[in-house]
C-alpha positions as CSV (number, residue, x, y, z in Angstrom):
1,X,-20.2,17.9,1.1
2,X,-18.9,17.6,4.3
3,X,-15.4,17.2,4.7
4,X,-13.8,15.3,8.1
5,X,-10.2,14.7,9.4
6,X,-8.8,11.6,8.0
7,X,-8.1,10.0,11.5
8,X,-11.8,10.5,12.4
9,X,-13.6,9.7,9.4
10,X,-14.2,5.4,9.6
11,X,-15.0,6.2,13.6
12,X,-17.4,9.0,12.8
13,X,-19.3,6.9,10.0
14,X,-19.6,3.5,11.6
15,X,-21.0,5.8,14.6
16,X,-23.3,8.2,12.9
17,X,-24.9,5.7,9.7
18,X,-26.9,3.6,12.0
19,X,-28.5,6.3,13.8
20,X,-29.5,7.3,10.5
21,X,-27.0,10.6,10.1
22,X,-24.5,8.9,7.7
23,X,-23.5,10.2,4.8
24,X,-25.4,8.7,1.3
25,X,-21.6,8.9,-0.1
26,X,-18.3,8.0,1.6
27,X,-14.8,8.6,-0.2
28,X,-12.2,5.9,1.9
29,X,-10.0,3.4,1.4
30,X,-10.8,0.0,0.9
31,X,-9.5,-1.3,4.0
32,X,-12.7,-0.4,5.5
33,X,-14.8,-2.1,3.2
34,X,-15.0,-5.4,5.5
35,X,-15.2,-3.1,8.9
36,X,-18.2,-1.6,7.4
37,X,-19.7,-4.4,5.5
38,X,-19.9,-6.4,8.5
39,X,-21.8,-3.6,10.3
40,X,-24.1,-4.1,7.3
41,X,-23.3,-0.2,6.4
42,X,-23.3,-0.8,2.8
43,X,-24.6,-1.0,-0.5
44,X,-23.1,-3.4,-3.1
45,X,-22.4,-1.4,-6.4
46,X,-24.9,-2.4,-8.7
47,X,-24.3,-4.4,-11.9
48,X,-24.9,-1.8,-14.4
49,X,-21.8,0.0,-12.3
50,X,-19.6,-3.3,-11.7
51,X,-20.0,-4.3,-15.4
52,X,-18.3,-1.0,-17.1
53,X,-15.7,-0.8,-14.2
54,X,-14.2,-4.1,-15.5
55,X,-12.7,-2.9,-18.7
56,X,-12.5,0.6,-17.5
57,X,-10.3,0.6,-14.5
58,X,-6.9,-2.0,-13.6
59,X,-7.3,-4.8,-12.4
60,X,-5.8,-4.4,-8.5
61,X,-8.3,-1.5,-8.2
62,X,-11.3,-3.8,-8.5
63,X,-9.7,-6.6,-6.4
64,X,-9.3,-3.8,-4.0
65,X,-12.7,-3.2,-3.0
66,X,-14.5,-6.3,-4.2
67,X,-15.2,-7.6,-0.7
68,X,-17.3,-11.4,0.0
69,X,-17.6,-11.9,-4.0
70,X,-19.2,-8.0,-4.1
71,X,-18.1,-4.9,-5.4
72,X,-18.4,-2.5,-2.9
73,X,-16.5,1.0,-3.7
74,X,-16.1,2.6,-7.2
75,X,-12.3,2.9,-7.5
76,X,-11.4,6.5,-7.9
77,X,-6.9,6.8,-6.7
78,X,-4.2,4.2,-6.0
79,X,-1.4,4.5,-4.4
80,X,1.7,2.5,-3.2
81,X,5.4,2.0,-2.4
82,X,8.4,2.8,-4.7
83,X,11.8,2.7,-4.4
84,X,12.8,6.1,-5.0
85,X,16.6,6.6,-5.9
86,X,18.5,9.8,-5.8
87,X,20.1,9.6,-9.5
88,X,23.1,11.7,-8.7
89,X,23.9,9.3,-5.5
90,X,22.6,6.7,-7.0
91,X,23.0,6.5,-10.8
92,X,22.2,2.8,-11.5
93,X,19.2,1.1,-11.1
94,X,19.6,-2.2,-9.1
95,X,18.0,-5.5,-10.8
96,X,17.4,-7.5,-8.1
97,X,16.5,-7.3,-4.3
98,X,20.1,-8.9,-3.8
99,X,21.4,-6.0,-6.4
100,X,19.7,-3.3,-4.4
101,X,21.4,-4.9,-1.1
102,X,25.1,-5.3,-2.3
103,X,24.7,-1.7,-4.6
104,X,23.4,0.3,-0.9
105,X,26.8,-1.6,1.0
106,X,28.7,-0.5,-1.8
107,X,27.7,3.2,-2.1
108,X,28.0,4.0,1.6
109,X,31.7,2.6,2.2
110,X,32.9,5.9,2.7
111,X,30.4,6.8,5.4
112,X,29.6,9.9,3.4
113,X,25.9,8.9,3.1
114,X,23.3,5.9,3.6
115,X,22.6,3.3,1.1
116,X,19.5,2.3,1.5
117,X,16.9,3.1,4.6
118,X,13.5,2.2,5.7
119,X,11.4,1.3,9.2
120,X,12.1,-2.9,8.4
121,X,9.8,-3.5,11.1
122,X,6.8,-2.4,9.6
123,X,5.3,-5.0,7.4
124,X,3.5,-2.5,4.8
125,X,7.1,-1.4,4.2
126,X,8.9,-4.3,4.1
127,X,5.6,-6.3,2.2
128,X,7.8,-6.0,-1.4
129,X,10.4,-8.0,0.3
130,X,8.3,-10.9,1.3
131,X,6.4,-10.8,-2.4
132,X,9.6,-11.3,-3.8
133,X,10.1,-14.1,-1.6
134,X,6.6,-15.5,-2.8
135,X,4.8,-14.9,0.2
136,X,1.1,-13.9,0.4
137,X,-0.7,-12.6,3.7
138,X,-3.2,-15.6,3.3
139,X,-2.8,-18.7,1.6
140,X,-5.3,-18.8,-1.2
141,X,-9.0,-18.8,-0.5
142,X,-8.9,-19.0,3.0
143,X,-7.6,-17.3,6.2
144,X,-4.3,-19.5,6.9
145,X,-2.0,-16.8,7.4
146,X,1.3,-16.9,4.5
147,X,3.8,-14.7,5.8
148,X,5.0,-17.5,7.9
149,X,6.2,-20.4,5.9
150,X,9.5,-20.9,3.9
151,X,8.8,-18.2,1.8
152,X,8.5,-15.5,4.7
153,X,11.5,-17.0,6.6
154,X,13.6,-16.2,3.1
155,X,11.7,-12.4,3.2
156,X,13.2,-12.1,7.3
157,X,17.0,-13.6,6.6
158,X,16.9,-11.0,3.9
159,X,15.8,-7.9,6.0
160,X,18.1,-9.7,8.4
161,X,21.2,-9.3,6.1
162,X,20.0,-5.4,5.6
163,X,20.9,-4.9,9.6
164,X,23.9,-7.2,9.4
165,X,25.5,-5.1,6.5
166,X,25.2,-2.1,8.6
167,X,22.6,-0.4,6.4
168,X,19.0,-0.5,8.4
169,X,20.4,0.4,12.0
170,X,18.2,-0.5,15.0
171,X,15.5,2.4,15.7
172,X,15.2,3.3,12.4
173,X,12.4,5.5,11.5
174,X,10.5,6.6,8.3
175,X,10.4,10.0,9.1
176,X,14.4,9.7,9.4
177,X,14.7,8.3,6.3
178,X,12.4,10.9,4.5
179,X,14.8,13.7,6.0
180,X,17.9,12.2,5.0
181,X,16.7,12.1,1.3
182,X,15.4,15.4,1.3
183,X,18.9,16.3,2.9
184,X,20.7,14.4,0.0
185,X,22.1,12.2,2.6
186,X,20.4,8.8,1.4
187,X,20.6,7.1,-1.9
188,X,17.4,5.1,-1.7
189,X,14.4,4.6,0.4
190,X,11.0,3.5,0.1
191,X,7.9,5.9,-0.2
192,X,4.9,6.6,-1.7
193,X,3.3,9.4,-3.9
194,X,2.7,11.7,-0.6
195,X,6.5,11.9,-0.4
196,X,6.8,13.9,-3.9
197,X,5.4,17.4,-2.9
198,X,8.2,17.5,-0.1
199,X,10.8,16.4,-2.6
200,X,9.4,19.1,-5.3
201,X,9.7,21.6,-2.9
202,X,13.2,20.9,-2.1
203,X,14.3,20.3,-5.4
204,X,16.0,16.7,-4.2
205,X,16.7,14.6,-7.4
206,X,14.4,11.6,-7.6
207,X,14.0,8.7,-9.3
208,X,10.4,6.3,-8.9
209,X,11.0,2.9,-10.0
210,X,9.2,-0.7,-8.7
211,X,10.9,-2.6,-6.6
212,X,13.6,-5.0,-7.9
213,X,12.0,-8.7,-7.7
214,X,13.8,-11.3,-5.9
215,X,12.8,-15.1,-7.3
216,X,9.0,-13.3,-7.4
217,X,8.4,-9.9,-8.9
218,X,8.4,-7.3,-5.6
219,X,4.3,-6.5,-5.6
220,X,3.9,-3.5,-3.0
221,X,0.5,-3.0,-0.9
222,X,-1.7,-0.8,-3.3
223,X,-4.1,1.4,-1.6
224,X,-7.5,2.1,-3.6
225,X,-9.6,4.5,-2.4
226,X,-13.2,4.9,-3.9
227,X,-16.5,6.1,-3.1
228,X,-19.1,3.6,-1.2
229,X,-23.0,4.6,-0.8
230,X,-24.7,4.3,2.5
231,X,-26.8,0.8,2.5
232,X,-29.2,2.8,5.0
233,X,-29.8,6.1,2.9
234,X,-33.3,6.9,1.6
235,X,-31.3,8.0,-0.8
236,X,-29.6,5.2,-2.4
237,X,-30.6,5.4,-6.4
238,X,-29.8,9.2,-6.1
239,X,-26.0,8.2,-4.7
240,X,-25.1,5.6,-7.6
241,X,-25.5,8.3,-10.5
242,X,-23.3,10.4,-8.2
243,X,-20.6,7.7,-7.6
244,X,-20.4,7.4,-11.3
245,X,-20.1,10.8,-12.2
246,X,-17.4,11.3,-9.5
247,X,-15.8,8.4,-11.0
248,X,-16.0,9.0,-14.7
249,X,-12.6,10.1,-16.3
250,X,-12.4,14.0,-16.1
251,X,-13.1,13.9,-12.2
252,X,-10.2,11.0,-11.7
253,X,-7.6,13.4,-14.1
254,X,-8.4,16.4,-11.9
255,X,-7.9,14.5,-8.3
256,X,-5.0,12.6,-9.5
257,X,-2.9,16.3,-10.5
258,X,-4.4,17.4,-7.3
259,X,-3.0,14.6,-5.1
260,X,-0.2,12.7,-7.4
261,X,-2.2,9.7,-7.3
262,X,-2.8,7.0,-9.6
263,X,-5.9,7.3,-11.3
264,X,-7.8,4.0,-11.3
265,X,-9.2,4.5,-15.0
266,X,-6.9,3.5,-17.8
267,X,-8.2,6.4,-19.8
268,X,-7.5,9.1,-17.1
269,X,-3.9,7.7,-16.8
270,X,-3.1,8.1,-20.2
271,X,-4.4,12.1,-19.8
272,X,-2.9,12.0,-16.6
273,X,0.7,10.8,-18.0
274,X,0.7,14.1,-20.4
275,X,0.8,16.6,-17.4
276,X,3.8,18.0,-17.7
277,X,4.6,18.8,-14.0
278,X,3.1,15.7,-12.8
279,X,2.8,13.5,-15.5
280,X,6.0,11.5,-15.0
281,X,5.6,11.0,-12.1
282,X,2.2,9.5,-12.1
283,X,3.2,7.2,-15.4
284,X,6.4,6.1,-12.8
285,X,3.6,5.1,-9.6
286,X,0.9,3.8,-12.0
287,X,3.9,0.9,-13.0
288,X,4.5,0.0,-9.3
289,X,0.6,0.1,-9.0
290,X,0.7,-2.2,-12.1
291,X,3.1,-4.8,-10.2
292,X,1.5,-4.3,-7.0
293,X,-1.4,-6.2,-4.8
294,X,-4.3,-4.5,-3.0
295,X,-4.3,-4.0,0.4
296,X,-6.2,-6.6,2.3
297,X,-9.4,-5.5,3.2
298,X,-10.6,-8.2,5.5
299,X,-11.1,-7.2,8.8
300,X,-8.7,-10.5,9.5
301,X,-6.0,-8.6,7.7
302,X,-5.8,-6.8,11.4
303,X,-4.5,-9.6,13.5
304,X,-1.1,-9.5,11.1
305,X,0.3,-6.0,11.3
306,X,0.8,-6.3,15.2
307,X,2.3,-9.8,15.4
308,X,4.8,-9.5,12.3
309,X,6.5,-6.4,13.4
310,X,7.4,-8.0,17.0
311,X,8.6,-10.7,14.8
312,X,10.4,-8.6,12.1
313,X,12.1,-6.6,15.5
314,X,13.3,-10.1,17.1
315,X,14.4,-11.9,13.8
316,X,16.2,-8.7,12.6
317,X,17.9,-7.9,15.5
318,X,19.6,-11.7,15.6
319,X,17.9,-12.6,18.9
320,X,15.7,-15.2,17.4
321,X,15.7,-18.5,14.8
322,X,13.8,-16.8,12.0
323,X,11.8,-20.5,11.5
324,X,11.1,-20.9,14.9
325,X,9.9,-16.9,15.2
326,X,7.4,-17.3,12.8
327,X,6.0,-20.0,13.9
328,X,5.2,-18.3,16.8
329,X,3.8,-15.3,15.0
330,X,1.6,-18.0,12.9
331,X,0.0,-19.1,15.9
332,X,-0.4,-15.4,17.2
333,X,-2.1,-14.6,14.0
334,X,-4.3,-17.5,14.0
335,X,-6.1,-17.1,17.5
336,X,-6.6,-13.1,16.8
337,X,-8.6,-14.3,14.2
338,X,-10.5,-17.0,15.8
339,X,-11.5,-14.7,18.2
340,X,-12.7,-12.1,16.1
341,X,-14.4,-14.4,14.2
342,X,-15.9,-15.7,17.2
């Protein structure tokens, strides 16, 4: 086992494997699976694997790191966005993505605390916003970006309206918002399962519910991270009964109570769900995992971030048509990819 800093992990393997000093196993998210299939890096899961996986583990786990048709990762933890709501702030849950609007306005009239707070600019944040809207990042089989038709311009006039109701102010930051909750200062926000052990510690009241939909259900990004074996290891028949092992049900139950993560077996949620410190909150993430979408993990899925948050910034702060911005962040999107394909 060798354990390496998050941050220097994908840099460290794509450098190291084809000199032949990669590891035979490598535990990261599926966002990396195109980087490191393209570097022909690694080995598809075999079909005595794949076959098993489909009934044992959800569905968005196995979209997650299937990758050109192939199953590249065996799905160990999930994770994604949640509205978390401060129940004694709070007390109602809002229905709707309109709801959750005109409820934040309503809560902070007396200037006593915030609403509702997030960074709006950053797309993986504001993603359940734009799946309400029925947006997708790519149109169906293909790489035509989808953030930028009718449906995203409805996702930006409604992040829009969160600035113009004097909730979201300009500059706002994530780690702002996650110190105003633990302060008891904000009634809802938008975080993940890493958020929890701060909120334990403090003994803030949470609640983690899905997103409210909109005239779509609100699907946040799912994360999956899983275990992929080296395609250049001697090793390779050694690494899949390892993979599986790591994978099987007892394994997931002990890293999901260590990390609060979703486990990606149905059968390790359910013994997950009857931990009674962390339990709950599990059974709470695993529905937003239900409703969510995996992450894109095309390497294409690159040129987005960059372009829609200069967007988001423009549109948001009223100095730009929302149609006519995302035109221009269509086109943007569509030569970063021609060149990287090229």
């Amino acid at each position: 086992m060798l354990g390496v800093p998050f941050d220097g992990l994908k840099n460290k393997v794509l450098v190291a494997t084809p000199a032949g000093q990669g590891p035979e196993v490598i535990v990261g998210p599926q966002d990396w699976l195109g980087v490191f299939s393209a570097a022909d890096l690694l080995e598809p899961l075999p079909e005595s694997l794949v076959t098993p996986l489909k009934q044992a583990v959800l569905p968005v786990a196995l979209d997650g790191v299937t990758y050109g048709g192939k199953v590249y990762a065996y799905p160990i933890l999930l994770d994604g966005l949640a509205l978390l709501r401060n129940p004694e702030l709070a007390p109602r849950s809002p229905k709707s993505i309109e709801e959750l609007r005109d409820y934040a306005v309503e809560l902070q009239k007396d200037g006593k605390i915030k609403g509702f707070y997030f960074d709006l600019r950053e797309l993986y944040f504001s993603w359940p916003f734009f799946s309400a809207n029925g947006a997708t990042v790519f149109r169906p089989n293909g790489l035509e970006p989808g953030l930028t038709g009718p449906e995203g311009v409805q996702a930006a006039r409604y992040l829009k309206s969160l600035r113009d109701q004097e909730l979201i102010p300009l500059g706002a930051k994530n780690d702002f918002a996650k110190s105003l909750f633990l302060d008891g200062k904000l009634a809802m926000t938008l975080n993940g399962p890493w958020f929890l052990g701060d909120l334990r510690a403090r003994h803030t009241p949470y609640v983690i519910e899905p997103v409210p939909p909109g005239s779509h259900p609100a699907a946040s990004f799912i994360g999956v991270n899983g275990l992929m074996v080296n395609q250049l290891s001697p090793r390779k028949q050694d690494a899949f009964p390892l993979i599986e092992f790591l994978g099987n049900k007892d394994c997931q139950v002990t890293m999901a109570l260590a990390s609060g993560r979703v486990p990606a077996r149905r059968d390790a949620q359910a013994e997950v769900a009857q931990d009674p410190v962390k339990g709950p909150d599990i059974a709470a993430f695993t529905r937003v995992v239900e409703q969510g979408v995996a992450m894109p993990n095309h390497p294409a899925a690159n040129a987005v971030w960059d372009p829609m948050k200069q967007s988001l910034e423009l549109i948001t702060k009223g100095e730009v048509d929302p149609t006519t911005e995302l035109r221009a962040a269509d086109e943007a999107i569509r030569q970063k990819i021609q060149r990287m394909v090229e």
